[in-house]
N, C-alpha and C positions, 0 to 999 in steps of 0.2 A: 952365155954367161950364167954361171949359177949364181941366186938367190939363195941366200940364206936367213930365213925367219926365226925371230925369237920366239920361242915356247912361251904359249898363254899363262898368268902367272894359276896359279890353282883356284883361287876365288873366279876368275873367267869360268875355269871350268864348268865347277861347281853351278854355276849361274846358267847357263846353257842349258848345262843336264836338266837342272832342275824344270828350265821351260820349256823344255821337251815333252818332262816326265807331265807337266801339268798341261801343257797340248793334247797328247796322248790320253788324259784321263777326262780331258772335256769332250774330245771326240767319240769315246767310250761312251760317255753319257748320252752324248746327243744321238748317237747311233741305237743306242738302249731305249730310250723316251721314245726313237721315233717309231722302234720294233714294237713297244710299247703301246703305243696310240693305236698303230694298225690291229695287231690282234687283238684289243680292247672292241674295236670298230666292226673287226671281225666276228666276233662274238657274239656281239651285239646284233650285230645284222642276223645270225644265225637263230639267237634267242626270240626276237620280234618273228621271224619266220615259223618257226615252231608255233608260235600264239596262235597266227593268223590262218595258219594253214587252214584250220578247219570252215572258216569264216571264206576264206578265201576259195578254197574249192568248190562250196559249195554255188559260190558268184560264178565262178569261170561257167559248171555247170551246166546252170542257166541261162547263160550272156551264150554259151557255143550252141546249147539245144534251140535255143530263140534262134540263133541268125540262121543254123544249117537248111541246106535246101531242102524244098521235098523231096519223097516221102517220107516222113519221121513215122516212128512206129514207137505205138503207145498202148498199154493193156484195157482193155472195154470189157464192157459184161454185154452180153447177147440181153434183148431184154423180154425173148420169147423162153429160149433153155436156161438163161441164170446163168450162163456160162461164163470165165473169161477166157479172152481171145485175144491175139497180140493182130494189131491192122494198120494198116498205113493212114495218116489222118494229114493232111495240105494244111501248110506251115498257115497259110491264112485261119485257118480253125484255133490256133494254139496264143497261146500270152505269155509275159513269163511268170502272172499270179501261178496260171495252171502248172506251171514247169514247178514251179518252189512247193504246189502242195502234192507234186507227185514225189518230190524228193521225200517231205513228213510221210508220205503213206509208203516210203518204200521201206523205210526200217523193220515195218510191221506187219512185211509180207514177205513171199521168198525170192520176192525181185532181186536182182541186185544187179550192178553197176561196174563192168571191169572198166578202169582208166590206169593207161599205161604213162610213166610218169620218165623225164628226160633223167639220163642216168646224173645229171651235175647239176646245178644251178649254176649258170651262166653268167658274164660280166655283163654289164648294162652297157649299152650304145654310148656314144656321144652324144648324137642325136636325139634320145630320152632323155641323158641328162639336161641335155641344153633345155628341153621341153618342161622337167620338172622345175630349173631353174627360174625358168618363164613364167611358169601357173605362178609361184610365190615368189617371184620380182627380190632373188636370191640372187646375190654377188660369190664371183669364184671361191673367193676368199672364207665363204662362210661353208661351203661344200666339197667335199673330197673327191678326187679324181680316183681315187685307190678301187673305186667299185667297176671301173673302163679293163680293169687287170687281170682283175686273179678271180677264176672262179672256184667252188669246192662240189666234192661230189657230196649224193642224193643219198640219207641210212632212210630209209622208210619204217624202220625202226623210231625214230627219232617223232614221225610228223604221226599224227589223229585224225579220223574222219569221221565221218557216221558211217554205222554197220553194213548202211549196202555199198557205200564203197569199196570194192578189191583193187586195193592198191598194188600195181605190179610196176619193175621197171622196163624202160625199152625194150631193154639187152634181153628180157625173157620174153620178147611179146611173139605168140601165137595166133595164127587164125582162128576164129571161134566155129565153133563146127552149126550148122547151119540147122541141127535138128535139136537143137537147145531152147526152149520154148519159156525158160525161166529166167534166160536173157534179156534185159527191156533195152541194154545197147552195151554198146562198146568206145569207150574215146582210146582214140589209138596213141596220141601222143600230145601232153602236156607237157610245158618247159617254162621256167622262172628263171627271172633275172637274179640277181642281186638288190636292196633294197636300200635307196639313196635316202638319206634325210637331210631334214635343216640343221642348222646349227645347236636348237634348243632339243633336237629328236623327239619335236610334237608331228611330225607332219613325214611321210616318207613316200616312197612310188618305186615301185617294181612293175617287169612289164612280164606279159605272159602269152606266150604264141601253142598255137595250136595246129597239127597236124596230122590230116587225114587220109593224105596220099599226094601221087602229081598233081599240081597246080590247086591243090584243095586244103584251105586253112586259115586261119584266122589271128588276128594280132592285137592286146591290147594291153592300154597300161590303167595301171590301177592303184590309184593313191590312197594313201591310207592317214589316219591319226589316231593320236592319242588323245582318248576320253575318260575321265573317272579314272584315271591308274590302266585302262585297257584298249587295246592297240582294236581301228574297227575301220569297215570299209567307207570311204567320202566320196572315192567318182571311179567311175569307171569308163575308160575311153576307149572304144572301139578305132584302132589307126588302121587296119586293115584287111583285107580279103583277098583270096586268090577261090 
């Protein structure tokens, strides 16, 4: 049996359309604010990295020279010829005072320091997050998952160091030729996360792994805050070792 329906009068129409057209333009928005938030957050995350980097490398640094095994090889002066001499010295000899005041004396010598650097910064774990959430007794609702996602790659253009730093990435890393005597070391490969914060963005933690070969490398995270207007290191947590 055919049905046949009477045509909506034109005001129906009219009315429909119109809460279509006003559906369609709150979903607009709400799709905008939310593209919105993320590359605001992204940015951000980027701009804080940039600050820190310098502050920041310089910790990793020390935190991987401190734990690495021996022999660590360090510059000494002979104290018969006046000479200097690159020697192997057992981690038990060393601190990390001494590590931080080899870093001030190496701008101002022709030491210098290759560290090869992960071609991307990385998304953060779940398991970091969870942990930074933990340290400051933070509810979901107040921290963003968007950093579990997406990560961006590394302009090395972009970050600062001190001068003995040569900052290289991965993707160029060469072996060092073994008759370089103006070499005090080489880190093969550094890598960062992405960098979680609170709600107020006084307080953040990115994590930072390091690797030197099979089964050889180190893992930590590292929280950071805001102080006087300027972002600076609070803790730093060794989570592990191979």
């Amino acid at each position: 049996m055919l049905h046949l329906h009477k045509d909506l009068p034109v005001s129906s129409h009219a009315t429909m359309t119109s809460r279509i057209a006003l559906f369609s333009i709150i979903t607009l928005c709400l799709t905008v604010s939310c593209t919105s938030k993320h590359h605001n957050e992204f940015d951000f995350d980027k701009a804080v990295m940039q600050e820190i980097f310098p502050l920041l490398l310089d910790s990793m640094y020390t935190e991987i020279t401190f734990s690495m095994t021996p022999p660590r090889i360090i510059e000494v002066v002979d104290s018969i010829t006046g000479k200097k001499e690159l020697k192997p010295v057992e981690k038990g000899l060393i601190d990390k005072k001494i590590v931080r005041n080899e870093l001030s004396l190496c701008d101002t010598n022709s030491n210098y320091i290759i560290i090869f650097l992960s071609d991307s910064i990385h998304a953060l774990s779940r398991e970091d997050l969870e942990a930074f959430r933990s340290k400051y007794s933070l509810s979901k609702e107040t921290t963003s998952n968007s950093h579990l996602q997406k990560s961006y790659l590394l302009l090395l253009k972009e970050l600062t160091a001190r001068p003995c730093f040569k900052l290289k990435l991965s993707s160029q890393y060469q072996p060092t030729s073994n008759n370089s005597m103006i070499l005090v070391r080489q880190l093969k490969e550094l890598s960062f996360s992405r960098i979680i914060f609170d709600a107020d963005k006084t307080h953040g933690m990115l994590t930072c792994e390091y690797v030197c070969g099979l089964l050889c490398g180190s893992g930590f995270r590292v929280y950071i805050k805001k102080a006087k207007s300027k972002w600076e290191i609070e803790h730093i947590e060794h989570i592990w070792v191979s």
